[in-house]
N, C-alpha and C positions, 0 to 999 in steps of 0.2 A: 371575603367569603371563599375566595378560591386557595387565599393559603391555607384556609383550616382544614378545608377540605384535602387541600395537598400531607397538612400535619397529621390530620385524621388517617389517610392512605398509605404514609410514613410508617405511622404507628401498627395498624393492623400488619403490615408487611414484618416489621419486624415481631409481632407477638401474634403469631399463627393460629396458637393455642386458645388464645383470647379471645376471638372471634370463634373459635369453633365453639366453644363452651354459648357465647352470647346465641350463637345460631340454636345451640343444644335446646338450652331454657326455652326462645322462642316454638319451637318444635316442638315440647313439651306441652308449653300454654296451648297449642293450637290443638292439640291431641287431647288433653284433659278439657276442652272444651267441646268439644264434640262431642265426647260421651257423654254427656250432660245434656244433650241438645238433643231431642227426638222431632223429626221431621216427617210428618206425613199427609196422605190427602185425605179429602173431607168433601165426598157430593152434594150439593146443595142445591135441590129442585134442576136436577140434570146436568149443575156444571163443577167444576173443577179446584179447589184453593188447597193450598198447601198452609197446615198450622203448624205451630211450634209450642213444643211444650217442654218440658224439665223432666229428668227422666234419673234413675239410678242406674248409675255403670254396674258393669260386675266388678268385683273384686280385683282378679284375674287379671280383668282387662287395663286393673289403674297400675297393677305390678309389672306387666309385658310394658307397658307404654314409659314408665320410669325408666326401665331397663333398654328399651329402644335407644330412647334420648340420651340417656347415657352414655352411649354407645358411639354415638355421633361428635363426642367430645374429641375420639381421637382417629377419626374418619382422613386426617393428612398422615397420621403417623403410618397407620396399617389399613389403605383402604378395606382390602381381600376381606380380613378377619372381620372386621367392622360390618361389610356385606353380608358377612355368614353371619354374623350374630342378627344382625338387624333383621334378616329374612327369614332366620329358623326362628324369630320369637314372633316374626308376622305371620310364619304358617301354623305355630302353635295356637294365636290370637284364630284366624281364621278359619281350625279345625275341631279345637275342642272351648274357647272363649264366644265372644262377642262379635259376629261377624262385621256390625256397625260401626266396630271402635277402631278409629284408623290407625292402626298401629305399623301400616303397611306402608306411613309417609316415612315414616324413618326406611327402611327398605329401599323406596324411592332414590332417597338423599343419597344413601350411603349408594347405589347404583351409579348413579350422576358423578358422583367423587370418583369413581374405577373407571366411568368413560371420560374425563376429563384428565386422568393423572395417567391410564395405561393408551397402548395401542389398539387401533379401528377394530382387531382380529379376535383381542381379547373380550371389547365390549361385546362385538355381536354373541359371542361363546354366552357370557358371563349375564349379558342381558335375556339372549334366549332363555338360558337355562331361570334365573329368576324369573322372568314373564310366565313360563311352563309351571313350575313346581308349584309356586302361589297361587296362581289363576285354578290351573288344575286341581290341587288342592280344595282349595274352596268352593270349586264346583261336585267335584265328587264324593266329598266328604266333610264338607258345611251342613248346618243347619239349615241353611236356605237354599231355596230352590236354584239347579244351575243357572239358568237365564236371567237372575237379580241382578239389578245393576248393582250392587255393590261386588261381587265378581266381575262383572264389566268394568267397573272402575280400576279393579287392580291390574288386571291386563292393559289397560289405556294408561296408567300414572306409572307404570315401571316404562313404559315403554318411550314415553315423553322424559321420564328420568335417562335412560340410554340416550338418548338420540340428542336430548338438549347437554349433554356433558360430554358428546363426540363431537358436537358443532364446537364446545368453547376448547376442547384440545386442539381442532382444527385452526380455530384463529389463533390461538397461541402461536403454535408451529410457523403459521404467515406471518406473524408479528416477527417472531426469532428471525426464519430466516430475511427477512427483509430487514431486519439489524445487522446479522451476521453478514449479509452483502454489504451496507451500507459502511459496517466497521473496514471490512476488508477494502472493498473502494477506498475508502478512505486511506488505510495501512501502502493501498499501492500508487495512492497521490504520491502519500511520504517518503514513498524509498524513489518514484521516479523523480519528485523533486531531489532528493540527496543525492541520486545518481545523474541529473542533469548540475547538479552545484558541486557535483569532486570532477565530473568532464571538461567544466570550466576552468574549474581550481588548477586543473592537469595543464588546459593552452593557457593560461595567464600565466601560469610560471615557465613553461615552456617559452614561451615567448619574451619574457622576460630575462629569461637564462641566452637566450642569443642576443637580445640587446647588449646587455652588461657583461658577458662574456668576450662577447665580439670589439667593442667597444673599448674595457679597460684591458685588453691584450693590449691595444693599439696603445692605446697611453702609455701602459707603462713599459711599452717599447720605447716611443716616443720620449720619456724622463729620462729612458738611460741614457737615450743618448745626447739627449741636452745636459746632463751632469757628466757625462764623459768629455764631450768638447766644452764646456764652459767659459775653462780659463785659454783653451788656448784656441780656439776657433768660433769666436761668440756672436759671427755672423750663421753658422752653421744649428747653434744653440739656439736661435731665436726662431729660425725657422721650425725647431723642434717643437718648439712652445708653441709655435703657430698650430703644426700639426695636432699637439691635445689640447687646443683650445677648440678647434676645429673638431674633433676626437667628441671632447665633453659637449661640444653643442647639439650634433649629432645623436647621441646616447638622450639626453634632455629629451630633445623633440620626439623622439622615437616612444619613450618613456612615458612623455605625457598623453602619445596618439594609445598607447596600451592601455594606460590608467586611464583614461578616458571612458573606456568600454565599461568599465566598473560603473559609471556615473547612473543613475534612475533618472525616467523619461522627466521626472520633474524636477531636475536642477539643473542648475544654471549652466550655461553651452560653455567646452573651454576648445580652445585654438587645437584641432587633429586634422592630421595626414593621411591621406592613403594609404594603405597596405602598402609596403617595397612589394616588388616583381624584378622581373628580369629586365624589365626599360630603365632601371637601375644599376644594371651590373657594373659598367663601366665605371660611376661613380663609385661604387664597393669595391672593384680592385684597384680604383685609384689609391683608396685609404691605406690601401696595403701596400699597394706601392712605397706611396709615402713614406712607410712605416718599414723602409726598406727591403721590404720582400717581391723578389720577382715573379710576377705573375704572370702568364700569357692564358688567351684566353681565343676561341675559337666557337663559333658559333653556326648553326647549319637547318635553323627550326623553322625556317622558311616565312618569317613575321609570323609566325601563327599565334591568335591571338589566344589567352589560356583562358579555361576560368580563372575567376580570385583566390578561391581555396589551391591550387594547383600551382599559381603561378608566386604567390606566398611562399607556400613550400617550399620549390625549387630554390627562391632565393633565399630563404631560412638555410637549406643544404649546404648550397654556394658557401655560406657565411660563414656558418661553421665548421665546416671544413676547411677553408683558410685561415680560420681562427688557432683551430690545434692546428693546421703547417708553422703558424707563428710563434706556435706557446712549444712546441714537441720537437719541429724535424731540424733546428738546429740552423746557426747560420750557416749563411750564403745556400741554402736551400730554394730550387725552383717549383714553382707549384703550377701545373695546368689546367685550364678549367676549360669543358668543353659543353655546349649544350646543342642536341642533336633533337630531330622529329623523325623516328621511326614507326610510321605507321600510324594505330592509331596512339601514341605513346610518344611520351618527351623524354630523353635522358640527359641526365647531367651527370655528368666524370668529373671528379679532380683528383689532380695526381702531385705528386712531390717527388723529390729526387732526397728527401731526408736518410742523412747515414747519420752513425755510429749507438750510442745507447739510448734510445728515442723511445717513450715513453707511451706504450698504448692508450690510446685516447678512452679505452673501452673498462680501463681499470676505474672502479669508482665513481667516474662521473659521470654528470649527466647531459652532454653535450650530445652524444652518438643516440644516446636513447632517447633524447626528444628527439632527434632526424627521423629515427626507427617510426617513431612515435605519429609526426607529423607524417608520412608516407604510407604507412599500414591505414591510417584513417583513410585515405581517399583511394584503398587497396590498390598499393604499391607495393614494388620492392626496394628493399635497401641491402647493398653488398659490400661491407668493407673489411677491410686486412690488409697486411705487410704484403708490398711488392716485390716479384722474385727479384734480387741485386739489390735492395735496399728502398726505402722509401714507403710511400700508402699509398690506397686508393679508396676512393670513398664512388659509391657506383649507384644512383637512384634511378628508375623505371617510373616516371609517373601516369597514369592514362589521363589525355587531355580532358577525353570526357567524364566527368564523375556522374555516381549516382543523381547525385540533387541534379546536375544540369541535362542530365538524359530524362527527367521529367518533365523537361519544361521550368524546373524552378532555376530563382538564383542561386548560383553557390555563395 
């Protein structure tokens, strides 16, 4: 039952016309049936009954009422016109025809279509003025006395015509706009989710690019120089091997604590680490060490314990900035790393002593601009450039406290 009804609602929707024509004829039959119909009352030993009898229309009145119905056929195309037509053939009907003959339903109709399809300001104009012209009309220049209810009806039935097709423009309007919210809510689910999934997209590969940046610098530091001593220092080469074996295990676990975060609350748990921090450092410039770069390092944060998001960072900064010391400033290059507590604010410095055609780190890739990246989030500074005499500095201002943890929440 309900899809026919849905098929039937389908249909009229698409064929407009169709229905107004169906509504026309109905409108018609109801109009030629009342001129036909004479309704009056009848005393009978002091009381009251209403008979019915068969009656001859005028003429007139069956040409005005075709002509109404008519008219009504294209009452979506051209409300306005359809109202002037409908209502100068009801004031013709109800000035020089058949005051009985309802010609004034069409009138009605086509009223109800102009408060339904226009605006509140125009109905009141456009229903006054009908309510006046006919009613008035008919009273002052009918055949029948002013005070017949058939003049009372035509002031009552235009005026239920206005007011019942101002009410159904009204719920339209609440209907639209509470789709137009509901669409837009919805349009601004979409783009927050798309913009909460490229923020991510932005720290997974961030994150990823200091992994495997960091990480196959070291190696393939570490290769060359087990293929440089091989043949003839192969105590020296194996410890090399040591190191990117060490090197690649590191990168692995790191790798999989990343990829991890990718995982849905409903699959299965895989083996993840902690975020690095600075309780790490030591072990990071060990790597580097190894990987024959001298690194000193100086510290002055007083144990302050960081949040997560802050204390990540910094050691993201750390990392890759001795990353390009190792890939840029060239050997036998020193690199310092210093992390201070100024206030309410952390800084970490590194510095190098890189000379001759050293390579800005800022050309192209994306090492400098995740740091930028990672520090501007937790509204920091990042300050790097060539040192006067030679060499970099890579310079971060973090604030201990972030947003999210000056809330009370976790970072």
């Amino acid at each position: 039952m309900s899809r026919t009804l849905s098929r039937a609602r389908c249909h009229v929707v698409a064929h407009p016309l169709a229905l107004d024509a169906v509504l026309a004829v109905g409108v018609l039959v109801c109009m030629v049936g009342a001129t036909f119909v004479d309704a009056h009352n009848q005393d009978l030993h002091g009381g009251s009954t209403v008979t019915w009898a068969v009656r001859t229309p005028n003429p007139l009145a069956l040409v005005l009422i075709v002509l109404g119905a008519a008219a009504l056929v294209f009452r979506r195309r051209a409300p306005r016109t359809v109202l002037a037509l409908t209502g100068t053939v009801a004031l013709i009907e109800s000035v020089v025809g058949d005051p009985r003959a309802p010609v004034a339903m069409s009138a009605v109709i086509a009223l109800y279509t102009v408060a339904a399809t226009t605006d509140r300001v125009t109905t009141v104009r456009l229903g006054l003025l009908t309510m006046t012209v006919l009613t008035g009309a008919s009273m002052l220049a009918g055949p029948l006395p002013w005070y017949a209810q058939e003049n009372l009806a035509i002031f009552a039935w235009t005026g239920i015509g206005a007011t019942a097709g101002d009410a159904v423009r009204s719920r339209r309007a609440v209907v639209q706009a509470i789709r137009e919210r509901a669409e837009r809510a919805e349009r601004t689910r979409e783009e927050e989710a798309l913009r909460r999934v490229a923020e991510e997209r932005l720290r997974i590969a961030r994150d990823l690019h200091d992994v495997v940046a960091h990480h196959i610098a070291l190696v393939n530091v570490q290769a060359g120089v087990a293929a440089h001593v091989m043949d003839k220092r192969p105590d020296q080469a194996k410890e090399a091997l040591a190191h990117v074996r060490e090197a690649g295990r590191s990168a692995l676990s790191e790798l999989r604590a990343t990829v991890g975060l990718l995982r849905q609350s409903g699959d299965p748990e895989a083996p993840t680490e902690p975020a690095p921090g600075l309780d790490r450092l030591d072990e990071l410039v060990g790597t580097f060490r190894s990987a024959g770069l001298r690194v000193e390092t100086a510290r002055a944060d007083q144990d302050t314990t960081l949040p997560a998001a802050v204390d990540l960072a910094a050691y993201r900064v750390i990392q890759e900035a001795l990353t390009n010391v190792q890939k840029h400033a060239g050997s036998g290059a020193t690199a310092e790393v210093s992390v201070v507590r100024v206030g309410p604010d952390i800084e970490v410095t590194v510095l190098d002593d890189g000379s001759g055609d050293r390579v800005v780190p800022d050309s192209g890739g994306h090492g400098l601009l995740g740091m930028r990246e990672r520090v501007t989030a937790l509204r920091g500074t990042l300050t790097t450039g060539p040192r006067y005499g030679g060499g970099y500095r890579v310079h971060a201002i973090l604030p201990v406290t972030t947003r999210t943890a000056a809330r009370g929440e976790p970072v």
